[in-house]
C-alpha positions as CSV (number, residue, x, y, z in Angstrom):
1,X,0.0,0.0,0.0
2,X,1.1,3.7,-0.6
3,X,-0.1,6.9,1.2
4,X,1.2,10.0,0.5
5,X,1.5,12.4,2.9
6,X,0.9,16.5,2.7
7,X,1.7,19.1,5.4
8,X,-1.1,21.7,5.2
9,X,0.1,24.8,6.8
10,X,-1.1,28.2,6.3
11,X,-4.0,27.0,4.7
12,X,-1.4,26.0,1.6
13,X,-0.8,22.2,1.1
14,X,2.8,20.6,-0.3
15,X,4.0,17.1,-0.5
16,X,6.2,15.9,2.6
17,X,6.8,12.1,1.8
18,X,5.2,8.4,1.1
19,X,4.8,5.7,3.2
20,X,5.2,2.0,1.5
21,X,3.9,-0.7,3.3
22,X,2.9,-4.4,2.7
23,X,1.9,-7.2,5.1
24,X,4.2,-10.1,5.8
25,X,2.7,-13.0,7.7
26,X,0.2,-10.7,9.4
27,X,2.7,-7.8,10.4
28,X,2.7,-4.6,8.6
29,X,6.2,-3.6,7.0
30,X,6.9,0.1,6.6
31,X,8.9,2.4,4.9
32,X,9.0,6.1,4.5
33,X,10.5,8.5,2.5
34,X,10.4,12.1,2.0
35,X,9.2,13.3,-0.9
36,X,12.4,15.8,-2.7
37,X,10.5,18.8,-3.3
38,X,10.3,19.0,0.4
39,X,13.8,18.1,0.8
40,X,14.6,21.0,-1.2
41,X,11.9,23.6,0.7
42,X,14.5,25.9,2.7
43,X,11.8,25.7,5.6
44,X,11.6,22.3,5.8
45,X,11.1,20.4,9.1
46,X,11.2,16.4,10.3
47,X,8.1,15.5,11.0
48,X,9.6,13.5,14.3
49,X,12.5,13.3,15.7
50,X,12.7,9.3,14.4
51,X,12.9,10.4,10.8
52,X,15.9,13.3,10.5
53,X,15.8,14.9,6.6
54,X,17.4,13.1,4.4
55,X,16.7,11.3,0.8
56,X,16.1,7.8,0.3
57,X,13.7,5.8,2.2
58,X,14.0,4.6,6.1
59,X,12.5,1.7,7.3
60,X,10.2,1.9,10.4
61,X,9.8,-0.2,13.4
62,X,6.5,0.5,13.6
63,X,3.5,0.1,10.9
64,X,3.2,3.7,10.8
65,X,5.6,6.6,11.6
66,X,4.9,8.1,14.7
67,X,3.9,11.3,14.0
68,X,1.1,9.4,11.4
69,X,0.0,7.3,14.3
70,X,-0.7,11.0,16.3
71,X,-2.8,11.8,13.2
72,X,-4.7,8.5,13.1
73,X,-7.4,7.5,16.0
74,X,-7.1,6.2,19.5
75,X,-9.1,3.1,21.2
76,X,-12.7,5.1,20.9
77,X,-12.2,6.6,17.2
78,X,-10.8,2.5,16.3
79,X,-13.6,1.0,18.0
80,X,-15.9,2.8,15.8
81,X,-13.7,2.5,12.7
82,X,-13.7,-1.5,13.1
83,X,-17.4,-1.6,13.9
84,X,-18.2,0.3,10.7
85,X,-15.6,-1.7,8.1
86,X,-16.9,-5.4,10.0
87,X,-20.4,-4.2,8.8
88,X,-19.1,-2.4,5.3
89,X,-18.0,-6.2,4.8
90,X,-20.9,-8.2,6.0
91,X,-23.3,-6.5,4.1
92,X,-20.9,-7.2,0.9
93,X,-21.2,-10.7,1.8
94,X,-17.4,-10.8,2.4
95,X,-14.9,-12.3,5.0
96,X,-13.1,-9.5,6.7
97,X,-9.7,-9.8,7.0
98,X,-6.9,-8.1,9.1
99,X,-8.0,-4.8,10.0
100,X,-4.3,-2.8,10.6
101,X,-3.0,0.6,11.3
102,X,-3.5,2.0,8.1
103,X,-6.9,1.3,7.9
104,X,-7.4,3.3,11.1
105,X,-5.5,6.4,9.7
106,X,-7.5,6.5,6.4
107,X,-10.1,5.4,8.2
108,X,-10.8,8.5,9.8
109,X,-12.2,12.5,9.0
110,X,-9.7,14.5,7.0
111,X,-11.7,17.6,8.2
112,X,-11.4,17.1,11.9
113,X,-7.9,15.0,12.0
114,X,-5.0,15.5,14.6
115,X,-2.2,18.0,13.6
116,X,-1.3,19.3,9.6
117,X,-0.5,15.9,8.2
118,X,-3.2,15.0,5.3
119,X,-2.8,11.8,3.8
120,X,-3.9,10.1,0.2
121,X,-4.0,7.0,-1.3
122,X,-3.1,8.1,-4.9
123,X,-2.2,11.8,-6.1
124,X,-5.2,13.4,-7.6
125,X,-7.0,11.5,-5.1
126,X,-9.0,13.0,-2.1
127,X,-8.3,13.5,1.4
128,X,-9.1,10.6,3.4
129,X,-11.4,10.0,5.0
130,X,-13.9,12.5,3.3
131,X,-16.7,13.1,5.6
132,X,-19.8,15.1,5.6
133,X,-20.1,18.6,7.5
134,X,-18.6,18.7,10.9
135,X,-22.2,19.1,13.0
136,X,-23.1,22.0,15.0
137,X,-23.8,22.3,18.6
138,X,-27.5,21.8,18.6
139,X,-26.4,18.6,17.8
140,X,-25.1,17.2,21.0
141,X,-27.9,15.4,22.4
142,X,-27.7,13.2,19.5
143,X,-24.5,12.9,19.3
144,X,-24.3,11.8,22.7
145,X,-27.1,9.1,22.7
146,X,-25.3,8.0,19.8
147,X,-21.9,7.7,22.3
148,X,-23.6,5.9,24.6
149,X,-25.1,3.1,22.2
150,X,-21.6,2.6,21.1
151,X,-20.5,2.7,25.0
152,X,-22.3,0.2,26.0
153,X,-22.0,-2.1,22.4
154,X,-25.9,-2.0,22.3
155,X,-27.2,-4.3,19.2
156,X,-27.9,-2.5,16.3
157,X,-25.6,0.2,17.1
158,X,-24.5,0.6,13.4
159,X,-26.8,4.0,12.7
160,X,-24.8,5.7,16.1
161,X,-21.6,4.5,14.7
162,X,-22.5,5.9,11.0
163,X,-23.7,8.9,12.4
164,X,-20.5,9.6,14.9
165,X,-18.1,8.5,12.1
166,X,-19.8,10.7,9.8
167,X,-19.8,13.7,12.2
168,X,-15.6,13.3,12.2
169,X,-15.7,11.6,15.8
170,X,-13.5,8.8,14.8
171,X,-10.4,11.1,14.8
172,X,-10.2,11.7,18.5
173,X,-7.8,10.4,20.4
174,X,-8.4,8.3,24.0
175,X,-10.6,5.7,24.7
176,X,-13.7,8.2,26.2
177,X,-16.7,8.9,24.7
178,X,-16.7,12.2,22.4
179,X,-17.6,14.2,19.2
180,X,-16.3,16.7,17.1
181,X,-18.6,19.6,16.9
182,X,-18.6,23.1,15.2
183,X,-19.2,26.5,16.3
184,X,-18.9,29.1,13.7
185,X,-15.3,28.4,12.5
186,X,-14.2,26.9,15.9
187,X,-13.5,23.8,16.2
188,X,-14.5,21.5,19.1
189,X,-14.3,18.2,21.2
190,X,-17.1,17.1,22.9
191,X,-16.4,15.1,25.8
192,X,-19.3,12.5,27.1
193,X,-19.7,10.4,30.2
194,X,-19.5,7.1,29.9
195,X,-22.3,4.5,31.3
196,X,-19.9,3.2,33.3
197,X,-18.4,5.8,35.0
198,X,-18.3,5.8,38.8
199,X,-18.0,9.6,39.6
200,X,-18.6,12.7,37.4
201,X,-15.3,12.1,35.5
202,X,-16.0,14.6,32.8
203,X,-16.7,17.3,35.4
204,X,-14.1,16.5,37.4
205,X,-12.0,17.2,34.4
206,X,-13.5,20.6,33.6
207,X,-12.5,21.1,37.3
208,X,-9.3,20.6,36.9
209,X,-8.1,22.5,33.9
210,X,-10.2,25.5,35.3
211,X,-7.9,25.0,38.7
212,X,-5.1,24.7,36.0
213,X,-5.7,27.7,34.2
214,X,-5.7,29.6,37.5
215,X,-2.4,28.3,38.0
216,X,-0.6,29.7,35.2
217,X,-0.8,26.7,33.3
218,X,-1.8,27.4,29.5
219,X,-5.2,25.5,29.1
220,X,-7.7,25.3,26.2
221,X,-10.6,27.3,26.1
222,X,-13.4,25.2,27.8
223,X,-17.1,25.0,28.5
224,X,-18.9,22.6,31.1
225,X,-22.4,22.2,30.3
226,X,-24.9,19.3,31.2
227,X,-27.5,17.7,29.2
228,X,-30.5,15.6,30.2
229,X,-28.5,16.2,33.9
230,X,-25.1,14.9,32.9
231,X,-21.8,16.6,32.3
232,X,-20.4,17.5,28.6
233,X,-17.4,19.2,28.4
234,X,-16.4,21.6,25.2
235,X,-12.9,22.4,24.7
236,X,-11.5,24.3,21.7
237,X,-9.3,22.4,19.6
238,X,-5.6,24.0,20.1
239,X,-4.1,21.9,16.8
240,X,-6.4,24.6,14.9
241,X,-5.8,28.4,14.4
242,X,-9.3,29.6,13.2
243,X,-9.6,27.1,9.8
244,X,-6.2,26.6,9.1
245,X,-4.3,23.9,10.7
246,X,-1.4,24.0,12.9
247,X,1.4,20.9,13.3
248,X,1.4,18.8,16.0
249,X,3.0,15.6,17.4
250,X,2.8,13.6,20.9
251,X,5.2,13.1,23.5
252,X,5.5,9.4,22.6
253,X,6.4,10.2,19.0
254,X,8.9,13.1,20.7
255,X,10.6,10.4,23.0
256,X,10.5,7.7,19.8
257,X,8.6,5.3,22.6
258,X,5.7,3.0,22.3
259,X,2.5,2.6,24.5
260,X,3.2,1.0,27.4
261,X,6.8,1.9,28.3
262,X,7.3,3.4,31.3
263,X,8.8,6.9,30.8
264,X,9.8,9.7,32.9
265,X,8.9,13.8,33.1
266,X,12.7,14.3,33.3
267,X,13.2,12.8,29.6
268,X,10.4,15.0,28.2
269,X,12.2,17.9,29.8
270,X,15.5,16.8,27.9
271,X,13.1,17.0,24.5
272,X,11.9,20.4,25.2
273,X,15.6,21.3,25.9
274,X,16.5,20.2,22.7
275,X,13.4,20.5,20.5
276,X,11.6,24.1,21.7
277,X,11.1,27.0,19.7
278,X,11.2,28.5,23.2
279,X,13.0,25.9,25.4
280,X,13.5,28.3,28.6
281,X,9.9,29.2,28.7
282,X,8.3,25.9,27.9
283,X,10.7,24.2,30.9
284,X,9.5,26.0,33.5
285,X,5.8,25.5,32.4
286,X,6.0,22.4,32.1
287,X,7.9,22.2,35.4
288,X,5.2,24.5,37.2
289,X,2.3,21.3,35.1
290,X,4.2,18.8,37.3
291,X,3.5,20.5,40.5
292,X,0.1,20.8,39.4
293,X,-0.1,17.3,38.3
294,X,0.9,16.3,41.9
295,X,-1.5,18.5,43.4
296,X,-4.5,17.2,41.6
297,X,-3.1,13.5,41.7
298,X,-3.5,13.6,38.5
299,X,-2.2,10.0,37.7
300,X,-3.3,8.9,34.2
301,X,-0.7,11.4,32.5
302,X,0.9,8.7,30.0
303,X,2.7,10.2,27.3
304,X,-0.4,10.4,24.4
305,X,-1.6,13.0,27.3
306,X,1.1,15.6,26.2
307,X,1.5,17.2,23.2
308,X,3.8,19.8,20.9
309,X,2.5,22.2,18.5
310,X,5.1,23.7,15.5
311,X,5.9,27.0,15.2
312,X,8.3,28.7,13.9
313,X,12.2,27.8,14.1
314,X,10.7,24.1,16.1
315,X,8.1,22.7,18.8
316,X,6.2,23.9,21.3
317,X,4.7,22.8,24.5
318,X,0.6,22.3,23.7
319,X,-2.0,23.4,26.5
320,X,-2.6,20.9,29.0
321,X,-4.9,18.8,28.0
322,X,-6.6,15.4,29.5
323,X,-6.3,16.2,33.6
324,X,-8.4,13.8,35.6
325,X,-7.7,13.8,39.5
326,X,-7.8,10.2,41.0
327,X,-9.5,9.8,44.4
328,X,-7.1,6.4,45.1
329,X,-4.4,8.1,47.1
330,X,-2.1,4.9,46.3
331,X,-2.8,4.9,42.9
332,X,0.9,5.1,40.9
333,X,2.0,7.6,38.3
334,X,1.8,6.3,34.7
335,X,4.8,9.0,33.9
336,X,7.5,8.9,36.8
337,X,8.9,12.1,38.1
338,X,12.6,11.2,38.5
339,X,11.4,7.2,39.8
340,X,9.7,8.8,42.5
341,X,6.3,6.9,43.6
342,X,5.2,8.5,46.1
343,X,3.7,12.5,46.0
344,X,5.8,13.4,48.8
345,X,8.8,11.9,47.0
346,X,7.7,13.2,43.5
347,X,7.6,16.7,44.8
348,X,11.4,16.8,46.8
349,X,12.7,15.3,43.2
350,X,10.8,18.0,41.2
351,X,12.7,20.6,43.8
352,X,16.1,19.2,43.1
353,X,16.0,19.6,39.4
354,X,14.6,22.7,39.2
355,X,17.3,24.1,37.8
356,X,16.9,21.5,34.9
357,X,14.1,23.4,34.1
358,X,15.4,27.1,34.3
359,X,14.2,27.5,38.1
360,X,16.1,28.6,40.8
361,X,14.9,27.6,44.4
362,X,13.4,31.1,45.4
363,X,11.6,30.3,41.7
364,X,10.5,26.7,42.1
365,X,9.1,27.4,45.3
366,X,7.3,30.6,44.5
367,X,5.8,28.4,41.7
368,X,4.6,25.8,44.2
369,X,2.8,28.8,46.2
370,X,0.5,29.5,43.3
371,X,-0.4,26.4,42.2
372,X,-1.3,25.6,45.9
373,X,-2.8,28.5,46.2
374,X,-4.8,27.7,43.0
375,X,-5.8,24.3,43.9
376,X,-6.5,24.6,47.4
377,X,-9.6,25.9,45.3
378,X,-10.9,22.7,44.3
379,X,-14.0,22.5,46.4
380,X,-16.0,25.9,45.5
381,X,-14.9,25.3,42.2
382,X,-16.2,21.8,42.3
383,X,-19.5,23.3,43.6
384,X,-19.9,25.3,40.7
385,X,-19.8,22.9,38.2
386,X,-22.2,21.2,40.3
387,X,-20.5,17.9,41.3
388,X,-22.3,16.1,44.0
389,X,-21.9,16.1,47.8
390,X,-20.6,12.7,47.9
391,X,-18.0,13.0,45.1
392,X,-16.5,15.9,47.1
393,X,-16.3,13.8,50.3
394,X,-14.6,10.8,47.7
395,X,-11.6,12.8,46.9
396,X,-11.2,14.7,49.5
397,X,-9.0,12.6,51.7
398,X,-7.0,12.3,48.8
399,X,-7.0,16.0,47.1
400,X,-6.7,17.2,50.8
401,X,-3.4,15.6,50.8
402,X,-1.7,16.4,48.2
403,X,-2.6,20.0,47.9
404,X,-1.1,20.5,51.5
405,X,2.3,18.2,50.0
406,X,2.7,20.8,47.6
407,X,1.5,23.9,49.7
408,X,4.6,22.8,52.1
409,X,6.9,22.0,49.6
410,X,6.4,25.8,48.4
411,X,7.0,26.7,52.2
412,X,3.5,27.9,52.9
């Protein structure tokens, strides 16, 4: 198979490369290559870090390159993706067969897909996916009965899986519930609850990144509204700059890792040391996220959960996206913060390489004194999105914890 691949920056399209690939006793074989018009384009840039600018093709451990496999869909846009090509091929009376990476990345909405890579099966072909018009916010009710068929794998779940696909949903990352939705020219992600759910985990989240933005942590724009009495949160896409598109890669593909290793905050500092456009400002923002991160106990920060955007002369640290506090006081850290496990830990190894990060003491500390200040918030903020008297005494003993670690780590 061959996909060609366009950067579409600026609203202006150009060729960056092709990825061959052909299946070999059930395991996709890849190899990509950029394309030398691109080569020769003085403002050129590596799409990751894994594949440097040169000519000629470079094979790939992987099926897809990395910074494809940020384009394509996580477990909830696959899910829907396999659901609709199992039917496409039952109704044709067919066997399916393998159903691989690729299939996933074509598989989903050029118009709402990750980042400013576009992809085509043949040159004067379209887009893929080509979907219908993104759908606006009057249509969230639908949209999010339709989540919930698919949620819970109701039978005859095919029309909410046409309808979601159709709407671009299947180009979302994470394994959650959600839809892409319009307003005006802003783009947006809808986030639902699921039917499982044992708190309020979507407001919960729009807790936190408000906490987060009052911390002096860059956050998306957000909006935390409830139909039929449950939560849906809007956030603004950040990948988009009105209509036009802007680059953007995760910190797996940054750290060339896989799903599943066990990484640490201190190697994604050593990325934004090398990589960032603005390497002195990004550090200590990112430093100030891990303080905030402990704070919250915000444990489920594997490395799909942060993100670069390009600008010019290199990356970017992303807004923070994807913070959920977790009420289990022992629950571990998917990303380590220098091998510490414990917050306590976490927070006197986040002191000692400050200066890693562009901090003095006097600075680190001060930073720890705003975002305690800031989350020691959590409650009336968690009253005004309405989250229920018994969630609030569930994470208290935790939240109460670790807000007060970092409060006296900042020496308040």
């Amino acid at each position: 198979m061959r996909i060609l691949a366009e950067l579409d920056e600026g609203g202006t399209t150009r060729p960056v490369g092709e990825l061959f690939s052909t299946v070999r006793r059930r395991t996709v074989v890849s190899s990509f290559g950029y394309d030398r018009s691109y080569l020769a384009d003085p403002s050129a840039y590596a799409i990751e870090p894994a594949l440097p600018l040169h000519a000629g093709s470079q094979a790939l451990a992987t099926p897809l390159p990395r910074a494809f496999a940020d384009a394509a869909p996580d477990r909830w846009g696959r899910a829907l993706i396999g659901k609709r090509l199992r039917a496409e091929a039952s109704a044709a009376g067919e066997v399916m067969g393998m159903i691989d990476d690729r299939d996933y990345l074509l598989g989903v909405s050029d118009a709402t897909r990750h980042g400013a890579l576009r992809f085509r099966t043949s040159p004067d072909g379209p887009f893929e996916h080509p979907a219908d018009t993104v759908p606006k916010l009057i249509a969230l009710p639908e949209l999010m009965r339709a989540a919930d068929r698919v949620a819970r794998d109701e039978p005859g779940d095919l029309a909410a899986v046409k309808l979601l696909l159709d709407a671009g949903t299947g180009s979302l990352g994470g394994a959650r519930p959600k839809a892409s939705v319009q307003d005006g020219e802003r783009l947006l992600i809808a986030k639902f609850p699921h039917p499982g759910d044992e708190w309020d985990v979507i407001a919960w989240e729009g807790v936190a990144l408000e906490l987060a933005g009052k911390a002096g942590i860059d956050v998306p724009v957000t909006q935390h509204l409830e139909l039929d009495g449950r939560s849906v949160l809007l956030l603004e896409r950040f990948d988009r700059a009105g209509t036009e598109r802007v680059g953007y890669i995760s910190a797996m593909t940054m750290l060339e890792t896989s799903d599943g290793e066990p990484r640490d905050y201190l190697e994604i500092a050593e990325a934004l040391a090398a990589q960032s456009a603005r390497a002195t400002a990004d550090l200590r923002q990112f430093w100030r996220r891990i303080a905030f991160s402990i704070a919250l106990h915000n444990t489920d920060d594997h490395l799909r959960n942060h993100g670069f955007l390009r600008a010019r002369g290199g990356w970017t640290l992303s807004p923070a996206f994807d913070v959920n506090p977790e009420p289990a006081l022992a629950a571990q850290r998917v990303t380590s913060v220098g091998g510490a496990s414990t917050p306590d830990a976490e927070l006197r190894t986040l002191l000692d390489y400050a200066p890693s990060f562009d901090l003095d003491a006097a600075g680190a500390r001060g930073v720890l004194r705003e975002v305690a200040d800031a989350a020691r918030e959590w409650r009336p903020v968690a009253k005004r999105h309405r989250i229920a008297r018994g969630e609030l005494d569930r994470f208290a003993p935790t939240l109460d914890v670790t807000v007060e670690l970092v409060a006296a780590a900042g020496g308040v």
